[in-house]
Structures are given as structure tokens and as C-alpha cells.
C-alpha positions in Angstrom: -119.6 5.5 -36.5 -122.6 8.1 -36.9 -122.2 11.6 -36.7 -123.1 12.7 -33.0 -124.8 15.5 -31.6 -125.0 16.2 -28.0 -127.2 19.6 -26.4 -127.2 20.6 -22.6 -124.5 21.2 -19.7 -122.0 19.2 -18.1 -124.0 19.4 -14.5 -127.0 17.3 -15.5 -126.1 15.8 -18.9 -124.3 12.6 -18.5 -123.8 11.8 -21.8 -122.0 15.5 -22.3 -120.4 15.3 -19.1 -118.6 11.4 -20.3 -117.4 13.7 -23.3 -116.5 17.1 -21.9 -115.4 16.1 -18.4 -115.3 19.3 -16.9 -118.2 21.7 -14.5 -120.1 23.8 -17.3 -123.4 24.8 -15.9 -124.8 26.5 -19.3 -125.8 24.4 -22.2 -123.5 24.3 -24.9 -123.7 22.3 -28.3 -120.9 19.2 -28.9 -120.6 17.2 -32.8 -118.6 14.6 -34.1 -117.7 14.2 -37.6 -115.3 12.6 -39.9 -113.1 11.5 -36.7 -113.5 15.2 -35.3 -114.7 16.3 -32.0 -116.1 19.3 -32.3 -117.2 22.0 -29.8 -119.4 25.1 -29.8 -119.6 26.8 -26.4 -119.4 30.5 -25.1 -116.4 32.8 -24.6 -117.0 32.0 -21.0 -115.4 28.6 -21.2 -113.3 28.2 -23.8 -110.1 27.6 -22.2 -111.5 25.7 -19.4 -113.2 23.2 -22.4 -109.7 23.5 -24.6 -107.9 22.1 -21.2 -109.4 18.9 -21.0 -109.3 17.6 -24.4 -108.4 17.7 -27.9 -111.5 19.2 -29.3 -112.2 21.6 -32.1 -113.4 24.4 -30.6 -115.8 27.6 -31.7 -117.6 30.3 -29.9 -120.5 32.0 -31.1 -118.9 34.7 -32.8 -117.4 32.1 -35.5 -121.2 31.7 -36.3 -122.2 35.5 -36.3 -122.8 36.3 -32.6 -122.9 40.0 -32.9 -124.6 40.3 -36.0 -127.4 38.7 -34.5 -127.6 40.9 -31.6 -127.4 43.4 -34.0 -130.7 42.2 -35.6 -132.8 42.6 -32.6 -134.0 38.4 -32.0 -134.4 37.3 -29.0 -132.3 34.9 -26.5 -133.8 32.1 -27.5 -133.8 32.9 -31.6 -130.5 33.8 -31.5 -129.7 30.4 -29.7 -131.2 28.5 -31.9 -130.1 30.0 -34.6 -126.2 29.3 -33.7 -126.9 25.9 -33.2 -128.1 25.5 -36.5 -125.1 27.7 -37.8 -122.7 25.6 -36.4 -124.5 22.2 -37.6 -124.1 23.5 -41.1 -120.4 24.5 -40.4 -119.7 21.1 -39.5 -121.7 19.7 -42.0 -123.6 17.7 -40.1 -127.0 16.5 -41.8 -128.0 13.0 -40.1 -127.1 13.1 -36.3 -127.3 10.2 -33.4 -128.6 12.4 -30.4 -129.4 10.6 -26.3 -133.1 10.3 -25.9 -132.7 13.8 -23.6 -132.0 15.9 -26.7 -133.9 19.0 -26.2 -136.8 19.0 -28.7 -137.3 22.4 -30.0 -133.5 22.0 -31.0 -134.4 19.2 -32.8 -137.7 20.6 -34.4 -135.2 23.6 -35.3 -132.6 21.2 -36.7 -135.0 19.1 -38.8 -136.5 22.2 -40.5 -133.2 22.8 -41.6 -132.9 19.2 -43.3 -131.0 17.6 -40.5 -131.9 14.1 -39.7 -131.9 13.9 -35.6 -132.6 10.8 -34.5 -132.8 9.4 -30.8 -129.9 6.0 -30.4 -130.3 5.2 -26.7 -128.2 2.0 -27.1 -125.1 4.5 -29.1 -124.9 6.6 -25.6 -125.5 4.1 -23.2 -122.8 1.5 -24.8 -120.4 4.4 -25.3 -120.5 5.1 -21.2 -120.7 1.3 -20.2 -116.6 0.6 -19.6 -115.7 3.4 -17.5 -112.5 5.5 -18.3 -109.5 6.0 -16.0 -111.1 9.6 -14.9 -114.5 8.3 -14.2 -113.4 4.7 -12.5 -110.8 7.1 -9.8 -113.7 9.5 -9.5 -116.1 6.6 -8.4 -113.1 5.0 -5.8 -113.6 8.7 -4.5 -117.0 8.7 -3.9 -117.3 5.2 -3.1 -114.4 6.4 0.1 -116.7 9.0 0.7 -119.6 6.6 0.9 -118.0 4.4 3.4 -116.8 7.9 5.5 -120.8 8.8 5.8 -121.4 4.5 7.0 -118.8 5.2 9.5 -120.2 8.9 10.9 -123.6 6.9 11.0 -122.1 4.1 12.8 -120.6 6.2 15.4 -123.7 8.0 16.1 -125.8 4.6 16.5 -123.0 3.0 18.6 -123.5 5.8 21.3 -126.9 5.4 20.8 -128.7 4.0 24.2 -132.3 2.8 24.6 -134.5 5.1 26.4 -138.2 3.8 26.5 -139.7 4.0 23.1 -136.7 5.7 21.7 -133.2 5.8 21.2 -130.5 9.0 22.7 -127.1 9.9 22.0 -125.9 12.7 24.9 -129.1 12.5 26.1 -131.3 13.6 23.0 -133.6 11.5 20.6 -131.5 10.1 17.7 -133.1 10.8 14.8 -132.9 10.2 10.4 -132.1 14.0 10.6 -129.5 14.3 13.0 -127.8 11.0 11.2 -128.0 12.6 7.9 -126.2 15.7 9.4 -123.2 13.6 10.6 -123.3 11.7 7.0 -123.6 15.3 4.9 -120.2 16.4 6.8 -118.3 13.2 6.0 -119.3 13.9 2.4 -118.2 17.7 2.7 -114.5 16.7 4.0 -114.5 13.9 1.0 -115.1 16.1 -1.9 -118.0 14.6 -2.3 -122.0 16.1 -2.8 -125.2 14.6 -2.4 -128.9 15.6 -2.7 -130.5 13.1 -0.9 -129.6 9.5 0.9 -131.3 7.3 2.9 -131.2 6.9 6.5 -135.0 5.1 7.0 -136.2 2.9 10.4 -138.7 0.7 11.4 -141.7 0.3 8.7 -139.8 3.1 6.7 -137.2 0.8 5.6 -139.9 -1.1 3.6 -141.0 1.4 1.6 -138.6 1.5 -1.2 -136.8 5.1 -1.5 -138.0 6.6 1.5 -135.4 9.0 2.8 -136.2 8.9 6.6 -137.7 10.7 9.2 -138.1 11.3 13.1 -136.8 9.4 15.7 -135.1 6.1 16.2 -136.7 3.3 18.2 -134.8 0.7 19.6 -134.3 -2.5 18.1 -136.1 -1.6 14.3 -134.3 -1.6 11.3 -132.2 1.2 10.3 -131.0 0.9 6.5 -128.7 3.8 5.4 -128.5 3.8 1.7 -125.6 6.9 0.4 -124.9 7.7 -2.7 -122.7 10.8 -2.8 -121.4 12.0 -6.1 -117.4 13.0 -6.5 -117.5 16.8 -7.0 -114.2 16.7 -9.7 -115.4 13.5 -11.7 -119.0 14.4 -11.5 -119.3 10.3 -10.9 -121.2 8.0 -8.1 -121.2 5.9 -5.3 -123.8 3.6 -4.2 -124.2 1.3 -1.1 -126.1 0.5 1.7 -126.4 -1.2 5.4 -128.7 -2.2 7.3 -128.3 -1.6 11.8 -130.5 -2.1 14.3 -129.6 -0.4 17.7 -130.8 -2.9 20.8 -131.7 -6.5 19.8 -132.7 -7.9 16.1 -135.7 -9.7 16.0 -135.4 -13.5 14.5 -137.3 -12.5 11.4 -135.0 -9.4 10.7 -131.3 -11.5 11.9 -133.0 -14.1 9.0 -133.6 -11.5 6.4 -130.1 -10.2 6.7 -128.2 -13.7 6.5 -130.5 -14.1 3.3 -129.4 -10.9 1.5 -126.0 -11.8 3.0 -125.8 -14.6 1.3 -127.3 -13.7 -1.4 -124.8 -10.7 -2.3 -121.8 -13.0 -1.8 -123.2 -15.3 -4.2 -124.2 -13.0 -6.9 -120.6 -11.4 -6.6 -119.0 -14.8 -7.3 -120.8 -14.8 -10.2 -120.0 -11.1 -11.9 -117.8 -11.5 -14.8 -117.9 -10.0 -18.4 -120.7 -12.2 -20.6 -123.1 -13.2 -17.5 -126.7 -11.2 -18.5 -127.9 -9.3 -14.8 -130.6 -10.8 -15.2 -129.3 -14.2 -14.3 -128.1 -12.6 -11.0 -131.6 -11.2 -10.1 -133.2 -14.7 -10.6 -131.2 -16.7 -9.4 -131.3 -14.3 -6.0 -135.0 -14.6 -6.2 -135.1 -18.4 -6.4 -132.6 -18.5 -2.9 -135.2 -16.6 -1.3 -137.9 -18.3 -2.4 -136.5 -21.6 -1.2 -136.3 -19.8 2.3 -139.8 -19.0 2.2 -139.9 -15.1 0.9 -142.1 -13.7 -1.8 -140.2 -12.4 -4.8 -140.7 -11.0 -8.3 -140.6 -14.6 -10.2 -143.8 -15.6 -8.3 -145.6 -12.2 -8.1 -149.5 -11.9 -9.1 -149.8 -10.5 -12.1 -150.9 -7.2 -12.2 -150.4 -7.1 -8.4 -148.1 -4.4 -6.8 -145.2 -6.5 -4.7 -144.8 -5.0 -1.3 -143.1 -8.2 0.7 -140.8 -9.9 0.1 -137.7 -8.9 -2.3 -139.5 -6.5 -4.6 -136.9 -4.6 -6.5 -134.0 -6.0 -8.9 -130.6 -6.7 -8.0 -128.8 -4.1 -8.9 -127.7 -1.1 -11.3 -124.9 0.3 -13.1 -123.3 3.3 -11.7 -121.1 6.1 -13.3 -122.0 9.5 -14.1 -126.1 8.7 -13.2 -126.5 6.8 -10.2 -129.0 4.5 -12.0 -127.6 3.6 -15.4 -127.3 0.6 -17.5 -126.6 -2.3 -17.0 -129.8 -3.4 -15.6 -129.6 -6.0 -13.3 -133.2 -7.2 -12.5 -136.3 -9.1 -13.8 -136.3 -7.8 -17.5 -133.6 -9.8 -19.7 -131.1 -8.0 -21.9 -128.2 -6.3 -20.5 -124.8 -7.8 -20.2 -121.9 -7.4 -18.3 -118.7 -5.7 -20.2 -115.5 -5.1 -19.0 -115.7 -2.0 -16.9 -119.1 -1.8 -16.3 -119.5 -0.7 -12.7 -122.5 -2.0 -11.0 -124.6 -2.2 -8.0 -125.6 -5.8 -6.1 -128.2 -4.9 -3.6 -130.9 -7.9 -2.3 -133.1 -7.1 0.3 -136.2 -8.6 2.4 -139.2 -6.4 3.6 -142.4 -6.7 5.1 -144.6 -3.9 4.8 -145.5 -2.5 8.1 -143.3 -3.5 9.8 -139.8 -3.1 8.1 -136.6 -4.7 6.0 -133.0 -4.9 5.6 -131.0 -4.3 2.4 -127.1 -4.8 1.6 -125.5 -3.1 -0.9 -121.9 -3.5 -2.6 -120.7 -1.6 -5.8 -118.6 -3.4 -7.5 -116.3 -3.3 -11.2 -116.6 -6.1 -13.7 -112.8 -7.0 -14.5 -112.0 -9.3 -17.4 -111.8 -12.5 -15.7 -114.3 -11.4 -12.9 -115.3 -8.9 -10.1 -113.4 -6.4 -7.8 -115.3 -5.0 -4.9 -115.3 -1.7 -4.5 -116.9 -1.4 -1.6 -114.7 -2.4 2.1 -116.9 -2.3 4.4 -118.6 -4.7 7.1 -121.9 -5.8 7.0 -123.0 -7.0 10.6 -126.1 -5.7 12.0 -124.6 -4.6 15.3 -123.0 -1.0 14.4 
């Protein structure tokens, strides 16, 4: 294995995060060599680092803290300077670092004759199977998920027509007042998120619109959450898709497809099978039923019918990570991986429906994460 070199903080660094599984909001500088993990973080959190794994650990005053505040740099000299302190220390001289490796570090580090180089593959493969931590993390979220679909749900169920618009207690339903109820369910789940999406009518074609204004009777309502376990730091993905009065034929058509479509794609989810198997052979069921679909697009030519996005995703510590499950080749499932299925139909203008499961890849197949129904009716 390479010698390793991570920068950043545990709140928006994945890679760290998989490494150091615990909430540090300041960046902090992490090396393995020789078998070693190795650690060089503030004062600040050294015990709360020292608790959650067997790491060697050094803060900046093993690499001559005060002597440089002493000198009179600046913040950002001095912080440099550690980090290359600490790289000679652990003599470290050719490093595999994730493609977000800040680059004045690495201008820093390679003035001081130390190889950094960028392995995307080394970081990605090393998150792929998820660990025991991260895997309960995403059952939290994923409960979490389904607690938001059910606030949702209860909302639209009292929903009632009322002209060109739907009420609950006699005001206007709207994404807002939805997203409300889902935010709380989150809240008393542990959970966080900074966006989700509860779209309507022509909205719900328009890839990751969030949602706005108020609800009209029978349009499409897709609710797409993805709330992130606060202790694991780990997602959730799934969506549903509700209409509040009566479906149209075209919409009750596009959800039986993507019905049918997820079912078969999840019978079919097993360590070896490349996603993008899955995402074709998705697109060729639709395209038998008549709908437009990224095999037969023009080239050059945005999609915006049809099923225009891939299948799925993996999810763990980003909510979009590998594998990729779509129309470019490459990725295969592992045991562990944990990954999004998600077909949907659109028509632009006028609307779509999308279903979405999350689901682990065991070694002789699939569990499904996700326990929750998928009719249209809320």
C-alpha cells in the first residue's frame, strides 16, 4: 500500500471522515506509513481523535508550535509550515492524496521534495464496502428518511381539493409547509439535512428542483429525502412519487414502468454485475413501452423526456459516490457497496414520477434498505 496523506475536516471531507469517524470542524492533517496511522491535529481534539481509534497522535507543539509564534509568521505560514514538519517526522516523501487535496498544501509539500500525487480510484475503493459504523449509521438515516415519507404522507392524506389547489385545515398545501413537517421528522431522528425535494406538477421534471408554492390537485408530487445521520456523518436516499385527487393515465403508466423497473433491477444487484448493465437494461424496458431514454438520445442534444438520468448511485459518507450506476461503463458492484436504484419518466412541462430504493449489495445478492410503499395514493 502507498503512503497516504489526507488534509481537511471531518464535516466536509469524506475521505477523512471514513478514517477519523468523529465531528472535527477544523482541518487537521492525517498520514499513513509503514502500517502506522498517524495523526497531527490541535490540542483541541486530541482526546476526542485518541477515542475513536488506534492512531498515532501529535499536536502542533511536537512540531515547534510556539517557536513559531514566537517568530512572528502568520496563520497561514505557520500552518503550512507544521504540515510540512510533520511530513518530514513521519517520513513521508511520495504520498497518495483524494483529488480534493488542498493545493497550496501540495505546492508547499512538493517544494519540500514530497511527491503528492492525486489516486481517486485508492480513496474511492477504500470507502466502497461500508464498515459496521457507517452501514448502522445509514439504517439511521435511511429510518429517518422513511419518518419524513410518512410526515409527508400525512399531510397529503388530509389534503382536500379546493379549486385550483389543494388545503389541509383550510390553508393551501404547499412544498414549504411539506418540507416543514419532513425537517421535524429528521430533527426527532437524529438526522440533518440541507436540502430535499418535495417538487409538483412540471417541477417534478426538472431534475433537482427542490419545490415551491402550492399544491394542485391531481399533479405529481415526488418527494426525494436524503437526510444525513448526525453521529455517523452517513446518508440516506429515497424517493416517492403522490398525486393528491386522481392520476392521469399517462402519469398511473409512468409509475407502473419505474415500478417495474426497480423491482427488476433489484433482482439483479449482486457483487460482479457492472451498474451499468442495470441502467441499460432499465432503458431498453422503457423503450419497449414507448419512452425516450439515454441509449437513443441525439447526440449532442440535451434529454429532457423520457428517463434522462442514470439509475442510481452509491451512498455513504457523500450522498452521490461511487459506484456509478448509469450510462458510462466501469463500476462494479462489491460486497458492501450501498447504492441507489432510482428510474423515473418525465415530460417536460408537464411533469414525472420517480421511485427510489437504497439498497446494500450482500455476497450472494441484495437487501433492501428501504420499507416503504410505493402506491401513488398517499
Amino acid at each position: 500500500m502507498p503512503d497516504v496523506l489526507i488534509l481537511g475536516d471531518t464535516i466536509r471531507c469524506p475521505e477523512l471522515r471514513h478514517e477519523v469517524p468523529v465531528a472535527v470542524p477544523d482541518p487537521f492533517l492525517y498520514g499513513e506509513r509503514d502500517g502506522k496511522r498517524l495523526v497531527h491535529v490541535s490540542g483541541l481534539e486530541l482526546r476526542r481523535v485518541e477515542a475513536v481509534g488506534d492512531y498515532e497522535i501529535h499536536p502542533p507543539e511536537d512540531y515547534g508550535y510556539d517557536e513559531l509564534i514566537r517568530s512572528g509568521r502568520s496563520r497561514a505560514e505557520i500552518t503550512l509550515e507544521l504540515i510540512a514538519r510533520a511530513c518530514r517526522a513521519w517520513a513521508i516523501t511520495d504520498a497518495a492524496v483524494p483529488p480534493t487535496f488542498p493545493l497550496e498544501v501540495a505546492d508547499r509539500l512538493r517544494a519540500d521534495g514530497v511527491n503528492v500525487r492525486v489516486d481517486r480510484e485508492l480513496f474511492d475503493a477504500r470507502r466502497r464496502s461500508k464498515n459496521a459504523a457507517e452501514l448502522a449509521g445509514i439504517r439511521r438515516a435511511q429510518r429517518a428518511a422513511e419518518a419524513g415519507m410518512t410526515a409527508a404522507r400525512e399531510l397529503l392524506r388530509r389534503a382536500r381539493p379546493n379549486g385550483t389547489a389543494v388545503t389541509v385545515d383550510g390553508e393551501p398545501l404547499t412544498s414549504e409547509r411539506i418540507k416543514v413537517a419532513i425537517g421535524n421528522a429528521f430533527t426527532e431522528h437524529d438526522a440533518i439535512a440541507d436540502e430535499f425535494i418535495v417538487s409538483h406538477g412540471p417541477q417534478t421534471a426538472i431534475g433537482h428542483d427542490m419545490g415551491s408554492g402550492p399544491i394542485a390537485p391531481n399533479e405529481p408530487i415526488v418527494i426525494d429525502l436524503f437526510p444525513r445521520d448526525r453521529e455517523s456523518a452517513c446518508f440516506a436516499d429515497m424517493t416517492r412519487t403522490y398525486v393528491v385527487g386522481t392520476p392521469t393515465d399517462e402519469l398511473e403508466e409512468y409509475h407502473r414502468l419505474c415500478h417495474e423497473a426497480l423491482q427488476r433491477a433489484l433482482a439483479d444487484v449482486k457483487p460482479g454485475v457492472e451498474g451499468n448493465s442495470l441502467h441499460v437494461s432499465t432503458c431498453e424496458l422503457f423503450q419497449e413501452n414507448g419512452q425516450k431514454t439515454s441509449l437513443d438520445k441525439e447526440p449532442g442534444k440535451v434529454l429532457e423526456d423520457g428517463f434522462f438520468h442514470g439509475l442510481g448511485h452509491g451512498v455513504g459518507l457523500e450522498v452521490h459516490e461511487r459506484p456509478s450506476i448509469g450510462i458510462v461503463p466501469g463500476d462494479t458492484f462489491v460486497t458492501g457497496d450501498v447504492i441507489t436504484l432510482e428510474p423515473g419518466l418525465y415530460r417536460r412541462g408537464y411533469g414525472g414520477v420517480r421511485l427510489e430504493d437504497l439498497v446494500l449489495v450482500t455476497e450472494d445478492g441484495a437487501e433492501n434498505l428501504t420499507d416503504y410503499p410505493y402506491e401513488l395514493e398517499p
